[in-house]
C-alpha positions as CSV (number, residue, x, y, z in Angstrom):
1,X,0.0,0.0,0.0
2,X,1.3,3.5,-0.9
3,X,0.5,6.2,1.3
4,X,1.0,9.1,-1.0
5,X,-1.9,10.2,-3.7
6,X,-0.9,9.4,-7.3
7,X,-2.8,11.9,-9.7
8,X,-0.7,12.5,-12.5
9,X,-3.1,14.7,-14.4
10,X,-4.9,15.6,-11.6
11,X,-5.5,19.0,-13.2
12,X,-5.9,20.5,-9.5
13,X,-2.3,19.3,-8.8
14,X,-1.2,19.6,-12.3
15,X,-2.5,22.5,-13.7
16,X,-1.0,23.5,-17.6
17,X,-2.2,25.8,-20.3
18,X,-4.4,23.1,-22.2
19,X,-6.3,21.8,-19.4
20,X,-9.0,24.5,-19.1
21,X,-12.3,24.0,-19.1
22,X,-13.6,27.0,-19.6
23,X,-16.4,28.3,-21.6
24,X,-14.0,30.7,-23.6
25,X,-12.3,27.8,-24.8
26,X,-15.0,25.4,-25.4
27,X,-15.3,28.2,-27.9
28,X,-12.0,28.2,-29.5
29,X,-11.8,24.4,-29.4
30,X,-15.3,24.0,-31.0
31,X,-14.8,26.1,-33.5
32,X,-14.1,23.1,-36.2
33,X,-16.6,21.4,-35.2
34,X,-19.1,24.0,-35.8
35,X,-17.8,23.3,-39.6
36,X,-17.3,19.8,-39.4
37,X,-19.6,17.8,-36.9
38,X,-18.5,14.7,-37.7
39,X,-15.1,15.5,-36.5
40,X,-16.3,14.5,-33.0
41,X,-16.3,10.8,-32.6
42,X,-19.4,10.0,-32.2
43,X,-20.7,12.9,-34.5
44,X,-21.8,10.6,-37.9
45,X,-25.5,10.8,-37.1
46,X,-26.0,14.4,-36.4
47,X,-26.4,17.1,-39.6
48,X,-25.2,20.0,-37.5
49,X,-22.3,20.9,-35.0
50,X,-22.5,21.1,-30.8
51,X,-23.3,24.5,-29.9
52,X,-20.1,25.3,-27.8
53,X,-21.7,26.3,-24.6
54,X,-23.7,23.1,-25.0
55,X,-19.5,21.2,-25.9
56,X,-18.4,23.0,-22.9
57,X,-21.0,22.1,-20.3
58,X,-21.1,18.8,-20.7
59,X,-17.4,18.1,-21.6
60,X,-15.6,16.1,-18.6
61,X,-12.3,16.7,-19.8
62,X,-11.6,19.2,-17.4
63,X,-11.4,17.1,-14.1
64,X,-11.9,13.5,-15.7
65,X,-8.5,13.7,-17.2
66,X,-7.6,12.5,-13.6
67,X,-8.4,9.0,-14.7
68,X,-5.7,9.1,-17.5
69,X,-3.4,6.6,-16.3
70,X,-5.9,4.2,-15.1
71,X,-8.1,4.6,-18.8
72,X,-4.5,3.8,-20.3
73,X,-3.9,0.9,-18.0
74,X,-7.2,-0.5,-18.9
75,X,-7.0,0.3,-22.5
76,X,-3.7,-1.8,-22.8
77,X,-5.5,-4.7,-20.8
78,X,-8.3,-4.6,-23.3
79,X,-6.2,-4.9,-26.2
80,X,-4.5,-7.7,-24.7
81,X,-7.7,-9.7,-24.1
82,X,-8.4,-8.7,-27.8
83,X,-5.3,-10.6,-28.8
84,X,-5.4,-13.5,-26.9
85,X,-9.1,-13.9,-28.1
86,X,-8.0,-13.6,-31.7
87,X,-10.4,-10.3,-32.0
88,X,-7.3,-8.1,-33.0
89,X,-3.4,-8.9,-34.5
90,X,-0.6,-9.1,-32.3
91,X,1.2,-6.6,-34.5
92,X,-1.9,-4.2,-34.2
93,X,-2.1,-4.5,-30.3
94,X,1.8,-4.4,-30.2
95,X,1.1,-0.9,-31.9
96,X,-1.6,0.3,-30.2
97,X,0.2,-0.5,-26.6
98,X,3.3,1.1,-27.9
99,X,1.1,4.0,-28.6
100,X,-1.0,4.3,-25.6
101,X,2.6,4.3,-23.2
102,X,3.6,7.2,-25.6
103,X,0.4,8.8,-24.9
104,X,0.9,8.3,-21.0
105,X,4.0,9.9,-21.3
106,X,2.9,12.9,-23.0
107,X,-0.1,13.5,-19.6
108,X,2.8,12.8,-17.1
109,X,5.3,15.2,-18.9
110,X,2.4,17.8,-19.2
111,X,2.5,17.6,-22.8
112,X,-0.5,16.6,-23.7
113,X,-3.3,18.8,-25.2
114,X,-6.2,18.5,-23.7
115,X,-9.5,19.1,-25.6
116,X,-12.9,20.1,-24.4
117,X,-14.6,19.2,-28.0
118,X,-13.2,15.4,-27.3
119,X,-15.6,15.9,-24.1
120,X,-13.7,13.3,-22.1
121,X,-10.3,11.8,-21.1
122,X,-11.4,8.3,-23.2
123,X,-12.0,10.6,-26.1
124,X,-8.6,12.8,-25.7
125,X,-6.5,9.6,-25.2
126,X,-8.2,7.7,-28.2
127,X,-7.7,10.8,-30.5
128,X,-4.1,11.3,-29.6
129,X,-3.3,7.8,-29.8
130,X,-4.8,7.4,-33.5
131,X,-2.9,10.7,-34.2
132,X,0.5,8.6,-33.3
133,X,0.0,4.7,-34.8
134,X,-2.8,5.8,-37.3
135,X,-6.4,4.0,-38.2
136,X,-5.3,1.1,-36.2
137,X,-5.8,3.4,-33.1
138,X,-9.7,3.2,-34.1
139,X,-9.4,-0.5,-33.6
140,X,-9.1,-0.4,-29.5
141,X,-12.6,0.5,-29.0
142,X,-13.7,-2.8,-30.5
143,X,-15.9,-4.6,-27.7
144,X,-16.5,-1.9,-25.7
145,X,-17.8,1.2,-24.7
146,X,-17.2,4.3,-23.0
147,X,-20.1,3.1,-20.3
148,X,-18.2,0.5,-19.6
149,X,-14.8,2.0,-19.9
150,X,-15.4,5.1,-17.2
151,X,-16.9,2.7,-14.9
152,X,-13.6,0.6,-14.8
153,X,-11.3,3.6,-14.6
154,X,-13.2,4.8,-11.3
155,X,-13.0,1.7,-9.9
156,X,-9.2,1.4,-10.5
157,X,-8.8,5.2,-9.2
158,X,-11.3,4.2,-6.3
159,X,-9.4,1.0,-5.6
160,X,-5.8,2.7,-5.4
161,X,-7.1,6.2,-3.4
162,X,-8.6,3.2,-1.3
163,X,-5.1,1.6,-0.5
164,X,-3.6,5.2,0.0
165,X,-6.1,5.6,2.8
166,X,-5.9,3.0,4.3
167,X,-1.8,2.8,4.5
168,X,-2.5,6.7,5.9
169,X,-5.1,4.7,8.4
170,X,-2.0,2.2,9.2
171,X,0.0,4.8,10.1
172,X,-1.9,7.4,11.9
173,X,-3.6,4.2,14.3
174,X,0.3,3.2,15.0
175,X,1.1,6.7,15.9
176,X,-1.8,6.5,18.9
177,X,-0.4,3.1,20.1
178,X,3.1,4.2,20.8
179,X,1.0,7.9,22.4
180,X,-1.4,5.5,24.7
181,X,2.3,3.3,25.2
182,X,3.5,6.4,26.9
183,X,0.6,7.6,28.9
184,X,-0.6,3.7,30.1
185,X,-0.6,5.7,33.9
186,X,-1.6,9.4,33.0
187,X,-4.0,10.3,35.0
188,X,-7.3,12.3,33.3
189,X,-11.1,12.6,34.3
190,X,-13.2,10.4,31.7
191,X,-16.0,12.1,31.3
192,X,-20.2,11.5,30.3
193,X,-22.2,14.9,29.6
194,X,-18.8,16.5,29.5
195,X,-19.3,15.8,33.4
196,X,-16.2,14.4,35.3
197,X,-17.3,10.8,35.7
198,X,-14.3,8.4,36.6
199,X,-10.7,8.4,36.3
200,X,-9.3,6.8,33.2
201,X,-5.5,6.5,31.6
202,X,-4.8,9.0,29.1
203,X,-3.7,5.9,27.6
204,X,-7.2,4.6,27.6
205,X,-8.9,7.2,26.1
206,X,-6.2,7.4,22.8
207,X,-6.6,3.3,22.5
208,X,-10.9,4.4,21.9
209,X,-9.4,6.8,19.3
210,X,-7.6,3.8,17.8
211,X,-10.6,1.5,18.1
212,X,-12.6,3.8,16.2
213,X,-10.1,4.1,13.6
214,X,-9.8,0.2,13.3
215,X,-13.4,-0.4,12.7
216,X,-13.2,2.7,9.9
217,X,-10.2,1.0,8.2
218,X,-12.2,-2.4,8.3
219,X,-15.4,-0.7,6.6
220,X,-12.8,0.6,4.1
221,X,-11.2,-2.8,3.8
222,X,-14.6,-4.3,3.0
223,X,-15.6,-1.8,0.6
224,X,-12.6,-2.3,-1.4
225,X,-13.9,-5.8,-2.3
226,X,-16.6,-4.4,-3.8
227,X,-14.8,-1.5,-5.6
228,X,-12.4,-4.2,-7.1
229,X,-15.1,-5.6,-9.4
230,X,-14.5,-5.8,-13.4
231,X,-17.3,-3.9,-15.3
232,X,-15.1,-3.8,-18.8
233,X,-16.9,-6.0,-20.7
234,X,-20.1,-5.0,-20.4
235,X,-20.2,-2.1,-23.3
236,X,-22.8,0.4,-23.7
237,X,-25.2,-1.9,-21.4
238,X,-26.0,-5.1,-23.2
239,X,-22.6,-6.8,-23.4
240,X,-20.7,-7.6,-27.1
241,X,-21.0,-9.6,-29.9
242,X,-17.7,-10.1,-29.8
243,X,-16.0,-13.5,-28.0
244,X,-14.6,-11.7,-25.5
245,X,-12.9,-12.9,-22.4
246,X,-13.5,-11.1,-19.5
247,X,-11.3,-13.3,-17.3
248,X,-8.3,-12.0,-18.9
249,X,-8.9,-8.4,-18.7
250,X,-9.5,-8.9,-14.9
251,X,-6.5,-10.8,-14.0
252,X,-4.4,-8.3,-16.5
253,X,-6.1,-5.5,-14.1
254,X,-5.7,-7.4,-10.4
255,X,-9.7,-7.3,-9.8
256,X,-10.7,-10.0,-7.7
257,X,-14.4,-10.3,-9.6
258,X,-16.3,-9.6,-12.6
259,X,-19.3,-7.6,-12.5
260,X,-22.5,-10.3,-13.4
261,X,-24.7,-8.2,-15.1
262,X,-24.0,-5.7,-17.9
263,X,-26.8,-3.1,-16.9
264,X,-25.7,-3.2,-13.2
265,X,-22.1,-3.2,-14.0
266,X,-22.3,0.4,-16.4
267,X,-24.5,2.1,-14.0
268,X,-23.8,0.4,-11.0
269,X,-22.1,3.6,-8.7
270,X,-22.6,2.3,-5.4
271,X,-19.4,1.3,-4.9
272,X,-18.8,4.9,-5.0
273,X,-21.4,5.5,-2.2
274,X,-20.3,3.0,0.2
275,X,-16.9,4.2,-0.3
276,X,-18.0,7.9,0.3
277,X,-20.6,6.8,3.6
278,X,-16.9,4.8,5.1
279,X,-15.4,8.2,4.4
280,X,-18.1,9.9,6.4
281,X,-18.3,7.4,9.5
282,X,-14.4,8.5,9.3
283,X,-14.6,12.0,9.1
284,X,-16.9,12.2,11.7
285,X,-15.0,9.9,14.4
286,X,-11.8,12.7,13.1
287,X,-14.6,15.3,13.8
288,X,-15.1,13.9,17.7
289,X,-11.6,13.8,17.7
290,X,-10.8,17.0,16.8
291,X,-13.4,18.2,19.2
292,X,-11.7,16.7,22.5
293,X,-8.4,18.5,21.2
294,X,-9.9,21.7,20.7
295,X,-11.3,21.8,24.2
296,X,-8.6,20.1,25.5
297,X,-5.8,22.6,24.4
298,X,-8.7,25.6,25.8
299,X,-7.6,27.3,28.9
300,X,-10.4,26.4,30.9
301,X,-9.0,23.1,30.3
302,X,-5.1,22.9,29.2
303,X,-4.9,19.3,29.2
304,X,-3.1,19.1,25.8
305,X,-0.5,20.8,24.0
306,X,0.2,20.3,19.8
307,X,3.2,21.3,18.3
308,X,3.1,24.8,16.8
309,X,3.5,23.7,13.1
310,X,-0.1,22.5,13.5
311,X,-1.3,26.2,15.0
312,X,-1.7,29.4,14.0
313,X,-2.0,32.8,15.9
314,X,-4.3,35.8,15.8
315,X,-3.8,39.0,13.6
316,X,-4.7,41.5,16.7
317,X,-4.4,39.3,19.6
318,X,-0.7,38.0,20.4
319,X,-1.1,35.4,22.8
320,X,-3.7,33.6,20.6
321,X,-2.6,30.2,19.6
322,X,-5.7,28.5,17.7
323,X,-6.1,24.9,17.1
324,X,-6.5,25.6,13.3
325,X,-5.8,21.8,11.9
326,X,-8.5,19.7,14.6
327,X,-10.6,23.0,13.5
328,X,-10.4,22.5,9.8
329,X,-10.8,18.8,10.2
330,X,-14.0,19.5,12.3
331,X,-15.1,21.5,9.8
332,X,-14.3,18.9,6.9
333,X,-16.2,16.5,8.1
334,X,-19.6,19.1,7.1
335,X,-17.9,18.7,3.3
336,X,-17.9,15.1,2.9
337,X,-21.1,14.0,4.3
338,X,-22.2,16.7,1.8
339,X,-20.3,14.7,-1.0
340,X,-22.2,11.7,0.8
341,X,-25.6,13.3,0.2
342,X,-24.6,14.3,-3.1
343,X,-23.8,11.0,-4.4
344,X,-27.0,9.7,-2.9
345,X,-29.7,12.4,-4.1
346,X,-27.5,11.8,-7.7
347,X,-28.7,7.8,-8.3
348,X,-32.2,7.7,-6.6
349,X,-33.9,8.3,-9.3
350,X,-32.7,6.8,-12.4
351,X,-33.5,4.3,-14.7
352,X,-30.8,1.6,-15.7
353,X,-28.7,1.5,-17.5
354,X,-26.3,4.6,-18.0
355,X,-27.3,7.9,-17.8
356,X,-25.7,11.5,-18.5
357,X,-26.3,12.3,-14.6
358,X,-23.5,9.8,-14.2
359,X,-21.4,12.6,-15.0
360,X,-21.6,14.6,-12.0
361,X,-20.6,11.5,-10.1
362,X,-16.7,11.9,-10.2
363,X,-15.8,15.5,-8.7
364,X,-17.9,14.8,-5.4
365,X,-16.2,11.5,-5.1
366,X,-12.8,13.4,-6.1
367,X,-13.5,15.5,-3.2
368,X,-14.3,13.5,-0.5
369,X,-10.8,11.7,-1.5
370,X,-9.2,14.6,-1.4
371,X,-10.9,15.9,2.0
372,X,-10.2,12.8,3.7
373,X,-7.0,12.2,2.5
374,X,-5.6,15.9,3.4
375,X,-7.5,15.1,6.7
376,X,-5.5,11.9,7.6
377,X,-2.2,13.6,6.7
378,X,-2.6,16.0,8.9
379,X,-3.4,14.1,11.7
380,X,-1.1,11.3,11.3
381,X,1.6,14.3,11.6
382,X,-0.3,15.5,14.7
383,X,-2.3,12.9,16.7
384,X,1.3,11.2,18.0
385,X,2.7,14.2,18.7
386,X,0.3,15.5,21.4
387,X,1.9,16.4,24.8
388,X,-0.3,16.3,27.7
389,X,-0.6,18.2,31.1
390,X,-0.3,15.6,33.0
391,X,-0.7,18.0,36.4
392,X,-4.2,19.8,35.0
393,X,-5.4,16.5,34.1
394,X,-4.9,15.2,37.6
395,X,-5.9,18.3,39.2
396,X,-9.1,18.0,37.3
397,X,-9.3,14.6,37.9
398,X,-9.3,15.9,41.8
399,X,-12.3,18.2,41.4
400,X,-15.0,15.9,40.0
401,X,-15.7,13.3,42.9
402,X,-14.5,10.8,40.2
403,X,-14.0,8.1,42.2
404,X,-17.6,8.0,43.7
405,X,-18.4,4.5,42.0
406,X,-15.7,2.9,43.9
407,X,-16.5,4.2,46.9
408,X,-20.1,2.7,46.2
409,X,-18.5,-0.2,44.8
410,X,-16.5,-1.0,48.0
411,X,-19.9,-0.8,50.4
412,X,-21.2,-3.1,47.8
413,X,-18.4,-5.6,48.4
414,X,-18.9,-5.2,52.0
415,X,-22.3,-6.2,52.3
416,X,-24.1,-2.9,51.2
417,X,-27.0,-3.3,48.8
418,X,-26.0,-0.7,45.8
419,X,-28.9,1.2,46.0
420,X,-28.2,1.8,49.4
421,X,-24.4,2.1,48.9
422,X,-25.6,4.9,46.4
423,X,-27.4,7.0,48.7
424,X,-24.3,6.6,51.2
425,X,-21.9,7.9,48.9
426,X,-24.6,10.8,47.5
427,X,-24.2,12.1,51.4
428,X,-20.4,11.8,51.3
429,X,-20.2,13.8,48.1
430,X,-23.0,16.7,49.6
431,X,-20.6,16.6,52.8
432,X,-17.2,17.0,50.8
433,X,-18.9,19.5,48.2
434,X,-19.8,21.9,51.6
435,X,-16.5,21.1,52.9
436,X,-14.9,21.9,49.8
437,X,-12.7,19.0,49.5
438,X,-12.7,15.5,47.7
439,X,-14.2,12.6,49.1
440,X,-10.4,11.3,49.7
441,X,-9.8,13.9,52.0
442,X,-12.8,13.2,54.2
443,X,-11.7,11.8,57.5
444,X,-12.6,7.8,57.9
445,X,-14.8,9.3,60.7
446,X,-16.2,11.5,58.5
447,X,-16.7,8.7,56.0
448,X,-18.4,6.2,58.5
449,X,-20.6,8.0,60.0
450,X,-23.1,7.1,56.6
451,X,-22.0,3.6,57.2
452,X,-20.3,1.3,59.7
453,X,-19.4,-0.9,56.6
454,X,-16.4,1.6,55.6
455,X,-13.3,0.4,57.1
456,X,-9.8,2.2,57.2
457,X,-9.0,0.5,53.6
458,X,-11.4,2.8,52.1
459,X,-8.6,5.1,51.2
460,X,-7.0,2.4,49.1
461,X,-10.0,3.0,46.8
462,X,-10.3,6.2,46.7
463,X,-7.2,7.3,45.2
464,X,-7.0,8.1,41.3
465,X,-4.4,5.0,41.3
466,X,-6.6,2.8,43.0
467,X,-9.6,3.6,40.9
468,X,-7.8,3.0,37.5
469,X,-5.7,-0.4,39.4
470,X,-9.2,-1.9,39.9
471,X,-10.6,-1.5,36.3
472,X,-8.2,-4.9,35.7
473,X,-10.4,-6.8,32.9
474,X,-10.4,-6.9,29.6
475,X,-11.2,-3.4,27.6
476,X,-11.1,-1.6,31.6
477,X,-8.6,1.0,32.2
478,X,-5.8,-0.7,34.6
479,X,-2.8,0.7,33.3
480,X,-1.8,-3.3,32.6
481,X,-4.9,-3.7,30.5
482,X,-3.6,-0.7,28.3
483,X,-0.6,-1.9,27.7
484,X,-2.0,-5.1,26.9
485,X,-4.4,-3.7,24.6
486,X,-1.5,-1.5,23.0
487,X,0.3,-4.9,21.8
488,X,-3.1,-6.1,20.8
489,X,-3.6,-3.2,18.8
490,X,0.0,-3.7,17.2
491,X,-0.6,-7.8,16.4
492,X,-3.9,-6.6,14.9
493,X,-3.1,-4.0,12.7
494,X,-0.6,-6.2,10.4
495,X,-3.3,-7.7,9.2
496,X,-3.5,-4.4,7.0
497,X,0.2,-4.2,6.3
């Protein structure tokens, strides 16, 4: 797995002077075709030319030409099934291959001339290619359609972006484990209603970061099974006369399976939408995340510290240091289940097979990739590198009566009924809270005159040590159990390496 984006013609990352897509020169580009119609490739039916507002706004040339390596890569596996099944010479796929690398080189080199009145990276790379080898260019499209072509090359983006994530998963999820290794007996108040509740490990509360983490690189894991499916093959919706062997291309292309059905596989997108709702259950377990460090690094908390590269400071206020990358990431999250929503709202309403709509399927999921990629980055850079308070923690630890339960769970050991044991500690609390003091610094007089069952081993149970010791079972937060959890976690995640 490679944990770095590959998006050679991405034309956000790779912008040049012939990959606009602007209506200006949709007019420039379309000016032949106004002449000529049936210079466009499809354009032997129709007596008169695109209008070029009508070229520009349906062209996808301007952010499909993402896909160009992954069209090419499937375009050479096609003419290699087209060989072996006798459809097409080996001298004229040996050509065409030979071509189509030439072609590649041209998009990674930014050489490459992108048109709007080809409409589409299939069309661009097909064009170029015959412009290099000739008519037997015009061969490769034999058995298949550009239904069936787009839909592979978003798989094979999907598929790889999927591996990038998940090696970014890897890493961030390794970076809490050796954070929680560190802080297995850092004290901090675990809270419910953003209430102090009980004492719990810092450690313990960055192994329920990791947890969430695991289960989002599982969903992605699962997904990807269902990204890694072979629509080429299918054409425009019914399948080819052809004798095609779809085997071959699949193999050629590592998919693990072959879509079953030609009118599912060319208009199937929701691969793309479980992808996208992972992405979401993701960016919104970065977006709780993100939230805890925000208040966290707050003065009215001061629990955390992250390094300043991941900070910024105010234009009029100099002691300002904001929490801009948990903030971003926070706000991120908004974007992609937007992208979710989008995706959704896009197929619920059509027909099979393929449609035009398809269309506006790839920059939302281009988004959310990007989102959640840039998101992942940043907090596998950040996450490990978090430096707690330990002193505020405990201090606030101190201030909560956060080990209540254990005083109620000692009486119940002793004898006490809970419900009783409850209403003895409630009147231990009220006492401390009018003395001003935690229930550890009650006197064991103090302490027994609500029951005769407290003995002078209470105190081993009320301290913030003693509280976390007795949380010894598996998933509790014993500092022992954390550290076993921690080597869990380790064994666990190289299942994804």
């Amino acid at each position: 797995m490679n944990a770095t984006s590959s998006n050679p013609s991405n034309p956000e990352q790779n912008k040049n002077s012939h990959a606009s897509d602007s209506s200006t020169d949709a007019a420039t580009t379309n000016a032949a075709a106004q002449n000529s119609p049936g210079q466009q490739m499809w354009g032997g039916r129709f007596s008169e030319a695109t209008d070029s507002f009508v070229a520009a706004f349906t062209a996808s040339v301007g952010f499909d030409q993402r896909f160009a390596r992954h069209d090419i890569e499937g375009s050479i596996a096609h003419a290699t099934m087209l060989k072996e099944c006798d459809i097409l010479s080996a001298d004229e796929v040996a050509t065409i291959i030979d071509g189509l690398k030439q072609v590649l080189a041209e998009i990674e080199a930014g050489e490459f001339d992108w048109s709007i009145q080809l409409e589409d990276v299939h069309m661009n790379v097909e064009s170029r290619l015959t412009d290099i080898i000739g008519a037997v260019g015009k061969k490769l499209h034999t058995g298949r359609s550009r239904n069936d072509q787009v839909a592979t090359d978003i798989r094979l983006w999907l598929r790889e972006e999927t591996d990038n994530i998940i090696a970014l998963l890897v890493r961030l999820q390794s970076g809490l484990l050796d954070l929680a290794e560190q802080h297995t007996d850092t004290i901090m108040p675990g809270f419910t209603h953003l209430q102090t509740a009980q004492p719990v490990s810092f450690g313990h509360h960055v192994m329920a970061w990791f947890e969430m983490l695991f289960r989002d690189t599982e969903r992605l894991v699962d997904a990807r099974r269902r990204i890694n499916q072979l629509p080429l093959g299918s054409a425009a919706l019914a399948g080819t006369t052809f004798p095609i062997d779809r085997t071959i291309t699949a193999e050629l292309l590592g998919f693990e399976g072959i879509c079953q059905n030609s009118l599912d596989a060319v208009s199937d997108r929701d691969f793309a939408i479980e992808f996208t709702a992972a992405a979401s259950i993701l960016m919104m377990h970065m977006s709780r995340m993100s939230e805890e460090i925000i208040l966290w690094m707050s003065a009215q908390f001061n629990f955390v510290q992250i390094p300043d590269r991941f900070c910024t400071g105010s234009s009029i206020m100099p002691q300002k240091k904001n929490p801009d990358v948990p903030e971003l990431v926070r706000g991120k999250a908004a974007r992609v289940f937007g992208q979710l929503m989008t995706l959704l709202s896009l197929m619920k309403s059509q027909p099979l097979a393929y449609n035009k709509d398809n269309q506006e399927d790839k920059e939302p999921l281009f988004d959310c990739v990007d989102t959640l990629t840039g998101s992942l980055l940043a907090f596998a850079d950040m996450l490990p590198n978090i430096t707690p308070n330990k002193e505020n923690m405990r201090a606030a630890t101190m201030k909560g009566y956060a080990t209540a339960t254990d005083l109620a769970d000692y009486l119940v050991r002793n004898g006490v009924a809970f419900r009783d044991a409850h209403e003895v500690v409630g009147n231990a609390v009220a006492l401390g809270i009018s003395e001003g003091v935690d229930l550890s610094d009650l006197t064991l007089a103090q302490l027994q005159s609500f029951s005769d069952a407290i003995g002078d081993d209470v105190f081993d149970y009320l301290t913030l040590e003693g509280s976390l010791a007795a949380r010894d079972h598996l998933g509790g937060t014993a500092p022992n159990q954390v550290k076993q959890a921690v080597s869990r976690g380790r064994t666990r995640l190289e299942v994804f390496s």
